[in-house]
C-alpha positions in Angstrom: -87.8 38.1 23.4 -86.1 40.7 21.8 -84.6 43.5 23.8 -85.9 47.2 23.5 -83.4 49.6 22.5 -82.2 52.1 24.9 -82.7 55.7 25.0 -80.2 58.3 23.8 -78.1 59.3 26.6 -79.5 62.4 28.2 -77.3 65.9 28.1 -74.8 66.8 31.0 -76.9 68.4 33.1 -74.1 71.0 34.5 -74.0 72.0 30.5 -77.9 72.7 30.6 -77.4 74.6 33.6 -75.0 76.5 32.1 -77.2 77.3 29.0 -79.8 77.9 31.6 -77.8 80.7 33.3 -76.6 82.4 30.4 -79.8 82.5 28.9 -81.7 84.2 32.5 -78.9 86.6 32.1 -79.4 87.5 28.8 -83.3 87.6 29.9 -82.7 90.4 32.8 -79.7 92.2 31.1 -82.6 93.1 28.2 -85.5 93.5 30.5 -83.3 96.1 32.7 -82.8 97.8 29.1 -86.2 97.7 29.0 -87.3 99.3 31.9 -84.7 102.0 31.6 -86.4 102.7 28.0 -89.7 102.8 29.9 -87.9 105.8 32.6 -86.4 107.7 30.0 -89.5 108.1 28.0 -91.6 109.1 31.4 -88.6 112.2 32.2 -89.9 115.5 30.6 -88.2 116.2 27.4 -87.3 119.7 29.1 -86.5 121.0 32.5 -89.8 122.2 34.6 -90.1 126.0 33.8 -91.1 126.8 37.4 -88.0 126.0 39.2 -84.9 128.4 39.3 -81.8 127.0 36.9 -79.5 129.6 38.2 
C-alpha cells in the first residue's frame, strides 16, 4: 500500500495567540473610539442657556 502523505505542519500556536491578541486590541482600541464618537455627538453643541456661567 502506498502511504498517504502527511499534513502541512500546523502554525505555532503561541504565534496565533499572539496575532490573536493584537488583533482584540486593535478590535477594543477602535470600538472605544467609537463610542467616544457616539458621546461627543450626544453633548449639546452649546452650553445650556438656563444655568449661570459666571
Amino acid at each position: 500500500m502506498d502511504e498517504l502523505p502527511r499534513p502541512p505542519k500546523r502554525p505555532d500556536p503561541a504565534s496565533r495567540d499572539e496575532r490573536l491578541a493584537a488583533r482584540l486590541r486593535e478590535n477594543l482600541k477602535r470600538r472605544k473610539e467609537q463610542a467616544r464618537g457616539r458621546v461627543a455627538a450626544d453633548e449639546p453643541a452649546e452650553p445650556d442657556s438656563g444655568s449661570p456661567s459666571s
